[in-house]
C-alpha positions as CSV (number, residue, x, y, z in Angstrom):
1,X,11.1,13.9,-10.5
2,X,11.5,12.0,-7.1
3,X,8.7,9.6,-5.8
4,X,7.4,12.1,-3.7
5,X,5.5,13.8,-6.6
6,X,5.1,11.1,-9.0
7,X,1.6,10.0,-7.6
8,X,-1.6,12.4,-7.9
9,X,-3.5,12.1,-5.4
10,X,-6.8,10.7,-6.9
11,X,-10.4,12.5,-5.2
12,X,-12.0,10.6,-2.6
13,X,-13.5,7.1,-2.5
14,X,-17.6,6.9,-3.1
15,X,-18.5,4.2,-0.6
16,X,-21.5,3.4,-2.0
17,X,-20.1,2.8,-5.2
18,X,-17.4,0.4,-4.0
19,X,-20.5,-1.4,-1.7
20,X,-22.3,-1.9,-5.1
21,X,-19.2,-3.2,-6.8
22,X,-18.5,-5.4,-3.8
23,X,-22.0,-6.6,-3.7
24,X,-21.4,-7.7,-7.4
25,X,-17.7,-9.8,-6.2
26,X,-19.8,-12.1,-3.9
27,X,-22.3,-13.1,-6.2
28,X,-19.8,-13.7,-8.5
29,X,-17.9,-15.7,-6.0
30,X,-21.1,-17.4,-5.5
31,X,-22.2,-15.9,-2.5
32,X,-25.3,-14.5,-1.6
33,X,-24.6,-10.7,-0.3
34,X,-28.1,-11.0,1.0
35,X,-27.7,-13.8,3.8
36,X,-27.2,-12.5,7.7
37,X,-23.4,-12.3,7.9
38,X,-22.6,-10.6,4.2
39,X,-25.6,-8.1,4.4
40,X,-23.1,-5.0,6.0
41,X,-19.9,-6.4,4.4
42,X,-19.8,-4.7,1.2
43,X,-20.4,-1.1,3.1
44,X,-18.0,-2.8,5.9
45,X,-15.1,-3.3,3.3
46,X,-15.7,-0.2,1.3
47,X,-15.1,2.0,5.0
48,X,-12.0,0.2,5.7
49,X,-10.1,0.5,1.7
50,X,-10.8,4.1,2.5
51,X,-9.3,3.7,5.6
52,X,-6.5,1.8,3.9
53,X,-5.5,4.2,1.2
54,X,-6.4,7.6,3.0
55,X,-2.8,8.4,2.3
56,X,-3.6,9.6,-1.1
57,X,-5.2,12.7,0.5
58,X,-2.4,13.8,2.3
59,X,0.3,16.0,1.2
60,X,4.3,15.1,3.2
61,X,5.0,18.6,2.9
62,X,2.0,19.9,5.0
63,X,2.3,17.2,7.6
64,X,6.1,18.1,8.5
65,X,6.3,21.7,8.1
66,X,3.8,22.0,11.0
67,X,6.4,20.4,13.6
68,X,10.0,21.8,12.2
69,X,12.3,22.9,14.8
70,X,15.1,25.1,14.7
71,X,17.9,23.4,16.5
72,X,22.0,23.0,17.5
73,X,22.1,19.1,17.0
74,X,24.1,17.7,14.1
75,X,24.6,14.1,15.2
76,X,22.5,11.2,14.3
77,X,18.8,10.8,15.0
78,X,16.8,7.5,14.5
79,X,13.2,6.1,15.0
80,X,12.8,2.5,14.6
81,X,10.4,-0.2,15.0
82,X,7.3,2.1,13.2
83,X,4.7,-0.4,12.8
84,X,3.1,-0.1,9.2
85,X,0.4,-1.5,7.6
86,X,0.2,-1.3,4.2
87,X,-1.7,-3.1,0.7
88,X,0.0,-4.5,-2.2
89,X,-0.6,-3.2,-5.5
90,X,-0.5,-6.4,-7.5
91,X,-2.7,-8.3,-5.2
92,X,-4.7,-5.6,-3.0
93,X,-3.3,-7.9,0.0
94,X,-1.5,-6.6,2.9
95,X,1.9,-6.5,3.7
96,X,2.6,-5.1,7.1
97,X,6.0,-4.9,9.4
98,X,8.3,-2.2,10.8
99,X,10.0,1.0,9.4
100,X,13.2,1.9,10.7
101,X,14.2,5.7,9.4
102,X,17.1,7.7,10.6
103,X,18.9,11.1,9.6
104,X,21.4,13.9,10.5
105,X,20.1,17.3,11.2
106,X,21.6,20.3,9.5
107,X,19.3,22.8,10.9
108,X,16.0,21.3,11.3
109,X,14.5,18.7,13.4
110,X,10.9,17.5,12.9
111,X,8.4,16.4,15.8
112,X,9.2,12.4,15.9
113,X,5.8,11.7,15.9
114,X,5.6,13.4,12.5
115,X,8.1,10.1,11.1
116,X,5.2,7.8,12.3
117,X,2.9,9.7,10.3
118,X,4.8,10.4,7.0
119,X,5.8,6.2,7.4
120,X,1.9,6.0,7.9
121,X,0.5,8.3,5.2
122,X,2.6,6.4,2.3
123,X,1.6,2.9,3.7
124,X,-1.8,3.8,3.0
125,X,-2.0,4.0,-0.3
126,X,-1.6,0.4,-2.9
127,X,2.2,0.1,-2.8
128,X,5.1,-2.1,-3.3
129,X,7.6,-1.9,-0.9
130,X,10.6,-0.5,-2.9
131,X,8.8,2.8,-4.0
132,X,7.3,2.7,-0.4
133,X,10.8,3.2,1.0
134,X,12.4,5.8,-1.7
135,X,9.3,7.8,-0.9
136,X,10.0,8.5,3.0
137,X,13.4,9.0,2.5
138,X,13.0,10.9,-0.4
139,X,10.3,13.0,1.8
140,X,12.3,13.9,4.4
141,X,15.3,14.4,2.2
142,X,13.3,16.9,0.5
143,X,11.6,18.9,3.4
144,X,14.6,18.9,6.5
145,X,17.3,19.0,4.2
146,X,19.2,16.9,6.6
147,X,22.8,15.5,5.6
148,X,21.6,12.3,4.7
149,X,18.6,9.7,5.2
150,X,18.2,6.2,5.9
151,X,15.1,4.2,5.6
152,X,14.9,0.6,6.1
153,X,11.7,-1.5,6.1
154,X,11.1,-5.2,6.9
155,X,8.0,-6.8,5.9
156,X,6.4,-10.1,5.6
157,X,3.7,-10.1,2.5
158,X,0.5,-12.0,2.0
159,X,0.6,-12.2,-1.6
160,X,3.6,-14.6,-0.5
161,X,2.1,-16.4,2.6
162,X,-1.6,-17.1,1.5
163,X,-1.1,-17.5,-2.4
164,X,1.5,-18.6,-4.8
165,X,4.5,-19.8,-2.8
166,X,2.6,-19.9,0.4
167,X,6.2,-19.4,2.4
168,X,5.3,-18.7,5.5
169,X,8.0,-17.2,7.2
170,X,9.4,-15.0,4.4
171,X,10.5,-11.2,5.1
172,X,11.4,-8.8,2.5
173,X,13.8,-6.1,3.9
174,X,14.6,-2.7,1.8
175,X,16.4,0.3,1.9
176,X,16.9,3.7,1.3
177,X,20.1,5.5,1.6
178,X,20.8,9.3,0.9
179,X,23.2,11.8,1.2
180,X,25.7,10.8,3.6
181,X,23.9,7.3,4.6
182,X,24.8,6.5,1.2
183,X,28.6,8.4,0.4
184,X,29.8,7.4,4.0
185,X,30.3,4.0,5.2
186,X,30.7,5.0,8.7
187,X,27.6,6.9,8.6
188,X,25.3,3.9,7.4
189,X,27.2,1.1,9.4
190,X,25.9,3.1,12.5
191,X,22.8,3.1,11.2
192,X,22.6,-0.4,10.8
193,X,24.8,-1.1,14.2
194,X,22.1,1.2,16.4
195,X,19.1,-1.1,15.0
196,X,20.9,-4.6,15.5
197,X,22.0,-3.4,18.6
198,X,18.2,-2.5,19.9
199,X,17.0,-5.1,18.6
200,X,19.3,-8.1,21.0
């Protein structure tokens, strides 16, 4: 089963019910959720989680299949540079950075701003990077049937800047490689070639 499945989506957030359990955190912090500047937080930080992890209630299939195109192109096509914004699962901090995602057309191409959105919906959910990037490759993989995918994400972490090491200036880069990106050498050198190049 690939990562694309593996998550049920659970039903949607009760705001009030995370602004009551949020009320509870800052007396426990010490705070007084009463005083001028906490009195809107907890409903404040209970909109934006569900802001944050809306990608639960989104389905990859539905969101490309509206914007597949029928076309004569076989050669390579790649977005980069997708912002994302995403939180991480063992810390609820964010991580944020850029997504990079390329692949070759068989028969299909999708609407480019579709990528943005399937990079998008998985970033909003509580994720660690690796699964984060097997699960747009493996979504596009599994709705264009192209002749390979490649996904690579760079991403500095929070969980590593503001706590426990506290490294500043640390980036995590992964990948995901399929099909031909991953059997052809060629195939994911120009990959990588096309984004180093852009990026000088």
């Amino acid at each position: 089963m690939s990562d694309t499945t593996t998550i049920v989506a659970p039903p949607p957030a009760d705001t009030d019910k995370i602004a009551g359990l949020v009320k509870q955190i800052l007396r426990e912090l010490g705070e007084d959720p009463e005083r001028e500047g906490l009195q809107r937080t907890p409903e404040r930080f209970a909109k934006a989680l569900r802001f944050l992890t809306s990608g639960y209630q989104q389905d990859p299939a539905k969101l490309l299949n509206g914007a597949m195109f029928s076309v004569c192109y076989d050669e390579m096509v790649v977005v980069r540079d997708i912002e994302l914004y995403s939180l991480c699962e063992h810390h609820m901090l964010p991580f944020f950075g850029v997504c990079h995602v390329a692949y070759i057309p068989t028969k299909k191409v999708v609407g480019l701003s579709k990528i943005a959105r399937l990079v998008n919906m998985y970033a909003r959910r509580l994720q660690i990077q690796e699964r984060l990037t097997s699960q747009i490759a493996n979504a596009i993989q599994e709705e264009l049937h192209p002749a390979g995918v490649g996904v690579i994400i760079e991403a500095r972490h929070l969980c590593m800047v503001m706590r426990g090491v506290e490294k500043q200036n640390s980036t995590t880069t992964t990948s995901a490689m399929l099909g031909d990106f991953r059997e052809r050498v060629q195939t994911r050198d120009e990959f990588l070639s096309l984004i180093r190049t852009q990026k000088r």
